[in-house]
C-alpha positions as CSV (number, residue, x, y, z in Angstrom):
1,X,118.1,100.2,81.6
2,X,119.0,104.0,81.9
3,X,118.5,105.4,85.6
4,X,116.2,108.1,83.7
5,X,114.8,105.9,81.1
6,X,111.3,105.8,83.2
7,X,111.3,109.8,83.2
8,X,110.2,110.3,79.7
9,X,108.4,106.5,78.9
10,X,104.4,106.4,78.7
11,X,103.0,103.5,79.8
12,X,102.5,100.7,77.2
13,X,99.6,99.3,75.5
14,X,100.3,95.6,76.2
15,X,99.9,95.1,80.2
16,X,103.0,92.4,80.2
17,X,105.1,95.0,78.7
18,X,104.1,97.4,80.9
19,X,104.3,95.6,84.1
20,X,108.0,94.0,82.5
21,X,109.1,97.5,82.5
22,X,107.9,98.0,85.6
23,X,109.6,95.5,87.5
24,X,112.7,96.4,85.9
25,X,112.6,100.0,87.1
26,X,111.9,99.0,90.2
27,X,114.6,96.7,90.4
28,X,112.3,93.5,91.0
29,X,112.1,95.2,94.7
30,X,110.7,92.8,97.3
31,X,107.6,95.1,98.6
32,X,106.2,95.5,94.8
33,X,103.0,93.6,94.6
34,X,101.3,93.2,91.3
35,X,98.1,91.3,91.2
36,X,97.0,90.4,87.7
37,X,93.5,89.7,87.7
38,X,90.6,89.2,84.5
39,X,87.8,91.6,85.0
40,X,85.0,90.8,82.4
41,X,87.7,89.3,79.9
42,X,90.3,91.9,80.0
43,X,93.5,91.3,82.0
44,X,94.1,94.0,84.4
45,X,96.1,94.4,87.4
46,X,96.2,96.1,90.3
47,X,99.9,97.3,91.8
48,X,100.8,98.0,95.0
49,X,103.9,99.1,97.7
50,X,103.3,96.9,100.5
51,X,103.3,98.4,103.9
52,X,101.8,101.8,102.2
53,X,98.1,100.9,101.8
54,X,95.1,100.3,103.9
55,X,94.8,96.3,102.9
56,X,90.9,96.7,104.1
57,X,90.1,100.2,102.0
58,X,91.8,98.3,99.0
59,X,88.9,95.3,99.4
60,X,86.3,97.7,99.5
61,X,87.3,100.2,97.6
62,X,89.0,98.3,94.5
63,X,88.8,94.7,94.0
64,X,85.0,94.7,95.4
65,X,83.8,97.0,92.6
66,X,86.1,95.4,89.8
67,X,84.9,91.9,90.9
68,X,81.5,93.2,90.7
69,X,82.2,94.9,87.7
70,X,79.7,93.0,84.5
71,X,79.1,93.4,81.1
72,X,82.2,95.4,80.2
73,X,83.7,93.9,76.7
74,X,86.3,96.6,76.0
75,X,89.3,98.2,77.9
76,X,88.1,101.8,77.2
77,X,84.1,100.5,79.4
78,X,86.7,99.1,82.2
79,X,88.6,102.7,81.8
80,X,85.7,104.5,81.8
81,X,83.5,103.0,84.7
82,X,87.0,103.0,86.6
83,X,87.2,107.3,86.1
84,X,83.6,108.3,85.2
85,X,81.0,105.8,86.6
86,X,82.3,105.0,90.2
87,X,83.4,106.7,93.4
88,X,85.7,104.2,94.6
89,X,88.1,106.9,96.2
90,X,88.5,110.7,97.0
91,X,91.8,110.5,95.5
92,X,91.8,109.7,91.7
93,X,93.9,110.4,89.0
94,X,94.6,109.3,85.4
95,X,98.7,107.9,85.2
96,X,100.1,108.7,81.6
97,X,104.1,107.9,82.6
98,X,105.8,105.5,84.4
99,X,107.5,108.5,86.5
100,X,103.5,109.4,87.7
101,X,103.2,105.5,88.3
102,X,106.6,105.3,90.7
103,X,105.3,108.5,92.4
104,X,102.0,108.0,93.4
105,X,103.0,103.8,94.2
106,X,105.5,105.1,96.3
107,X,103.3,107.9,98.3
108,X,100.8,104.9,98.9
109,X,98.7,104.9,95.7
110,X,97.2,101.9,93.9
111,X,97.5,101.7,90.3
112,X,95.3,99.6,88.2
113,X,96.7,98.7,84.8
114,X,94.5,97.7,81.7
115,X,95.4,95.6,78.7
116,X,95.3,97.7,75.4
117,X,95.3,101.4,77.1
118,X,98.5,103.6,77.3
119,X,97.1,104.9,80.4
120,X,96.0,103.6,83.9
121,X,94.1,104.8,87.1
122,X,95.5,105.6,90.1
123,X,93.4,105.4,93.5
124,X,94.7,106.8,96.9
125,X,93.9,104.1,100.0
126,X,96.9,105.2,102.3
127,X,97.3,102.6,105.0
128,X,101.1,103.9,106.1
129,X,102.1,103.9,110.2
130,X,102.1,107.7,111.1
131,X,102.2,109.8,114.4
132,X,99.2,110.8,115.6
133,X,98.3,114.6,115.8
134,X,99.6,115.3,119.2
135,X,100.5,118.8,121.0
136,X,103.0,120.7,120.3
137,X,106.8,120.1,122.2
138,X,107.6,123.8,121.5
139,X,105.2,127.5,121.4
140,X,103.4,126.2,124.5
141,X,100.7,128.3,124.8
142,X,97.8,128.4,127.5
143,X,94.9,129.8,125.2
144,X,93.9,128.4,122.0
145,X,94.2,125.3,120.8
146,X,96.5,122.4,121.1
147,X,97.7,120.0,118.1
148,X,100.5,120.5,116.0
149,X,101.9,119.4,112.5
150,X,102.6,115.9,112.2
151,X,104.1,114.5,109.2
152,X,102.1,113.4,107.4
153,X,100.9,117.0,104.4
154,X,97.3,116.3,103.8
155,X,96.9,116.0,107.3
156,X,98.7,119.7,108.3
157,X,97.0,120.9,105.3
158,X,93.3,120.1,107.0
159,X,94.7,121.8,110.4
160,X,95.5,125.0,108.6
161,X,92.1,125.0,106.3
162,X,90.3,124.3,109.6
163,X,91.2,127.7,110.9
164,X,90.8,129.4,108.0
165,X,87.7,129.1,106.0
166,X,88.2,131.4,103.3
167,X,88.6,130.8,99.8
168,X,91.6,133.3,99.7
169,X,93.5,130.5,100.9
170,X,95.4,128.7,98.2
171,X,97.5,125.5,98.5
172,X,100.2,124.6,95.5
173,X,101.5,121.8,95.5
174,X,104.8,120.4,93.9
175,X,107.8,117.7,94.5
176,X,110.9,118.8,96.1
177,X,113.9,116.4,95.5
178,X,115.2,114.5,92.7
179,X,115.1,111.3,94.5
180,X,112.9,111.7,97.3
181,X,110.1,113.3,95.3
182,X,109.1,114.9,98.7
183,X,105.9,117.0,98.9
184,X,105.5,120.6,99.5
185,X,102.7,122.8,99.7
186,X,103.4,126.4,99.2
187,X,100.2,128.0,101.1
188,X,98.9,131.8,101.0
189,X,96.2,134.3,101.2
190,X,95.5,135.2,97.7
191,X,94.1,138.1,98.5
192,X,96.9,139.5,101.0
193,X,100.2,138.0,99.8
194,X,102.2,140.1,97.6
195,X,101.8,138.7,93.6
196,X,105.8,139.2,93.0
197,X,106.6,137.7,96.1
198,X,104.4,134.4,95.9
199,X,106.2,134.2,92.5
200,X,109.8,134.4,93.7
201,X,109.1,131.3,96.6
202,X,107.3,129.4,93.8
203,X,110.4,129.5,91.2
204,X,112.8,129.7,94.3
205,X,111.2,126.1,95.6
206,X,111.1,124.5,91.9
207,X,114.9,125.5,91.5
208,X,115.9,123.2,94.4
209,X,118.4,120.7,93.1
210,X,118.5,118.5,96.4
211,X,119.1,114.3,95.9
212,X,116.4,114.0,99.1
213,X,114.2,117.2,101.1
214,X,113.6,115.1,104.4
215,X,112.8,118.3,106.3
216,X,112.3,121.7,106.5
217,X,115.9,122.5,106.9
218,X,116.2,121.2,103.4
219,X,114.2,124.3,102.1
220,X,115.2,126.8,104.1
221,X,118.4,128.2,102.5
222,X,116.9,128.3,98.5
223,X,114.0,130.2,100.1
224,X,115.9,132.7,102.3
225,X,117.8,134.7,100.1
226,X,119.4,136.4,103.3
227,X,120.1,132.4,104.4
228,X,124.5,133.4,104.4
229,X,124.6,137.2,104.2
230,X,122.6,138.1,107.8
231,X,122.7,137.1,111.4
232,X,118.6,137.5,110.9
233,X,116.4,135.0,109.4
234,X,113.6,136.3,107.1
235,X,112.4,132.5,107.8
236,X,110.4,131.3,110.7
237,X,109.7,127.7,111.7
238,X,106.5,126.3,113.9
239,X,105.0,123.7,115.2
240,X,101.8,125.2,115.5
241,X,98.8,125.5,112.7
């Protein structure tokens, strides 16, 4: 199989295939769990990386309601009560692609497969280890308050909307890294950042042609233009929200 082949391949109609070509992108990986399971007749399964999932919000928030689940004949009724008839997680999102499915498995998604759709449902239960929102080792500062970022983006995305309330404040996020597929947010006051500027960052950050973004470093240099021609840094790094 092509490295890329999974870039540009929709999910197929027959669940076996799909999970078959699964496995064999993921290179029958060890911490891939697929659990095929019959929910009112139609096969489905539910796929998981292990160690990136919350084992307990997966009972409650997945299997219970498809166990429960009666009266559904067709695919498109399991489909439906799965996007339009449930509330089974804050984070939902209908997969087309395997490329969407290796993403969101591998940022701790579940992915529930259906027989006879071309499409499947994504749900996010996060269960991963991560750092705890702690103060901050550098910009020690007597007033104000005391946590810093911590790794994980949805989590130093709540720190900064906390302080800032308005709905000038925009997020945009996109993936950063051809391998890693690393997050970034590009965030902003709409109604205070210069249009042409917020432009240049966004094409500057989607030109990056990095394997793996691990850290900010990574960023830095297609973002500052300046980055090899000045002693002075247009770019500043913090700890602090």
């Amino acid at each position: 199989m092509r490295p890329d082949y999974f870039k540009t391949t929709i999910l197929r109609a027959n669940i076996n295939q799909s999970l078959d070509e699964l496995r064999g992108i993921c290179g029958e990986t060890a911490d891939l769990n697929i659990m095929e399971v019959t929910v009112c007749s139609v096969k489905c399964a539910v796929v998981t990386v292990e160690g990136l999932v919350s084992t307990s919000a997966m009972a409650d928030l997945v299997f219970q309601p498809l166990m429960d689940l009666k009266y559904c004949t067709e695919p498109l009724e399991i489909f439906d009560f799965l996007t339009q008839r449930s509330l089974l997680s804050t984070q939902r999102q209908t997969v087309n692609s395997y490329a969407e499915t290796v993403r969101l498995l591998f940022s701790g998604f579940c992915v529930v497969f259906i027989d006879g759709l071309t499409k499947a449902v994504s749900y996010g239960v996060q269960g991963f280890e991560k750092r705890g929102i702690t103060t901050p080792d550098s910009e020690q500062t007597v007033r104000g308050a005391q946590d810093s970022f911590n790794e994980v983006i949805r989590n130093n995305l709540a720190l900064v909307r906390l302080r800032m309330k308005t709905p000038q404040l925009r997020f945009e996020m996109m993936q950063c890294g051809k391998l890693s597929q690393t997050d970034v947010c590009m965030m902003y006051l709409a109604d205070r950042a210069d249009a042409k500027m917020v432009q240049q960052v966004r094409a500057r950050l989607k030109e990056i042609q990095l394997d793996t973004v691990l850290s900010s470093g990574y960023v830095e240099p297609f973002v500052d233009k300046a980055y090899r021609k000045s002693f002075f840094s247009s770019v500043m790094t913090t700890q602090r929200p």
